[in-house]
LOMAR-606341 format. One line per field, with one value per residue (C-alpha): residue number from 1; residue in one letter; x, y, z. Coordinates in steps of 0.1 Angstrom, whole numbers. Layout:
N
pos	(NUM; ...)
code	(a; ...)
c1	(X; ...)
c2	(Y; ...)
c3	(Z; ...)
//
This chain:
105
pos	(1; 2; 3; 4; 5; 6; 7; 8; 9; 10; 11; 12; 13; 14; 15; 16; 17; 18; 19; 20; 21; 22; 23; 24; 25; 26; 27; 28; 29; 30; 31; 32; 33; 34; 35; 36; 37; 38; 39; 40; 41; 42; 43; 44; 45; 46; 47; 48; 49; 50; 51; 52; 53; 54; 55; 56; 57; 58; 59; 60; 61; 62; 63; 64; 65; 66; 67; 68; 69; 70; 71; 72; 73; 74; 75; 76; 77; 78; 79; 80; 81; 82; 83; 84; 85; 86; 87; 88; 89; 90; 91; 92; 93; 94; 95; 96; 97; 98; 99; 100; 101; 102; 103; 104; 105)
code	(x; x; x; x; x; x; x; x; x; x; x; x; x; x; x; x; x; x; x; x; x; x; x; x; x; x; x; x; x; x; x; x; x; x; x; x; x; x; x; x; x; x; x; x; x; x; x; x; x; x; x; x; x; x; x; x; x; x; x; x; x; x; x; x; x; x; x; x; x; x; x; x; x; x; x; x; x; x; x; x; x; x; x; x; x; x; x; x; x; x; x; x; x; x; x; x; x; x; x; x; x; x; x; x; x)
c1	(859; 888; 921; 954; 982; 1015; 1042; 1077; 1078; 1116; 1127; 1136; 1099; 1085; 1114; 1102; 1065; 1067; 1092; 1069; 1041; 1057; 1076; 1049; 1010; 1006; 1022; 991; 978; 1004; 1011; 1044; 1061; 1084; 1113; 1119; 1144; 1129; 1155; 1144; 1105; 1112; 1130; 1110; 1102; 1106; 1078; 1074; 1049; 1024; 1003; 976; 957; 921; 926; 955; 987; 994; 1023; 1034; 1054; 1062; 1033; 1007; 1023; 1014; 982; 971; 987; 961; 932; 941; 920; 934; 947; 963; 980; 992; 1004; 1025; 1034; 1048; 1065; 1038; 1027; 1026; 1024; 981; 990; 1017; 989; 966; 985; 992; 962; 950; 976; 972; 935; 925; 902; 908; 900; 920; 916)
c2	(843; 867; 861; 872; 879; 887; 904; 916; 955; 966; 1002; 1011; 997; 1027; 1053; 1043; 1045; 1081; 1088; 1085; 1101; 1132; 1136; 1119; 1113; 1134; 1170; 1189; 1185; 1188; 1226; 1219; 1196; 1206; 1184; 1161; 1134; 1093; 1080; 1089; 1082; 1043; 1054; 1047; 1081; 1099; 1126; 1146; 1174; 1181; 1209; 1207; 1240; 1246; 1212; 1221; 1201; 1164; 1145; 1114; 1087; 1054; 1042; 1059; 1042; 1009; 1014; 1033; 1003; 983; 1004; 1007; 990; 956; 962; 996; 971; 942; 965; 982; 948; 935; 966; 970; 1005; 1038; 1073; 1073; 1040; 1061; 1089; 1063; 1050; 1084; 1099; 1065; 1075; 1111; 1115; 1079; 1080; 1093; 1132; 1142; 1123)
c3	(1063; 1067; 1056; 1071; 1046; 1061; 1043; 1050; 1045; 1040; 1048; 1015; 1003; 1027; 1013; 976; 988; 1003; 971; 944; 964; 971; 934; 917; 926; 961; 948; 936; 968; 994; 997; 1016; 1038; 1070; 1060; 1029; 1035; 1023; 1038; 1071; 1065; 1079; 1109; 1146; 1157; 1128; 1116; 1087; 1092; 1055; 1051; 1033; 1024; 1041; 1060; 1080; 1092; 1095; 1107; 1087; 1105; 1097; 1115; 1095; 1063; 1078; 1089; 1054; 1040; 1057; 1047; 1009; 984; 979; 946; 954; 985; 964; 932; 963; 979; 946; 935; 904; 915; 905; 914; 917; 943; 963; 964; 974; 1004; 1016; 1016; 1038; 1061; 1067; 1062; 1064; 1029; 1001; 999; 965; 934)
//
């Protein structure tokens, strides 16, 4: 049997989220990014295009973050939910949202 777990997700989790992945656990990786602002990252709409080298381009929206949130391991998701996390969880939860498994790491 499946449970459902509901939590509230704030914008400034999602900012701290995409934060420590970029400055932290996702840089050796990423070869560049279109446009850097976190505060932006939890706004509708909003984009932020990531190359990656030999894989190509991605675009990273606020919607990808909650659906890699979905997909991460279950401890990677609670240390995130409960603000225990680190940069390797950030990284985590990225690479679920851009690539949907983990490819680095």
């Amino acid at each position: 049997m499946r449970k459902r777990i509901i939590f509230d997700i704030s914008e400034e989790m999602l900012e701290n989220w995409f934060v420590t992945a970029m400055e932290g656990g996702s840089n050796y990786w990423i070869d560049k990014i279109s446009e850097y602002c976190p505060d932006k990252i939890a706004i509708e709409g909003y984009s932020v295009a990531i190359e990656v080298e030999g894989m190509g381009r991605y675009e990273l929206t606020k919607e990808k973050l909650l659906e890699g949130l979905k997909t991460c391991p279950s401890g990677v998701a609670q240390r995130l939910m409960d603000e225990s996390y680190d940069a390797d969880d950030a990284d985590i939860l990225l690479q679920q949202a851009l690539f949907s498994e983990v490819v680095f790491g």
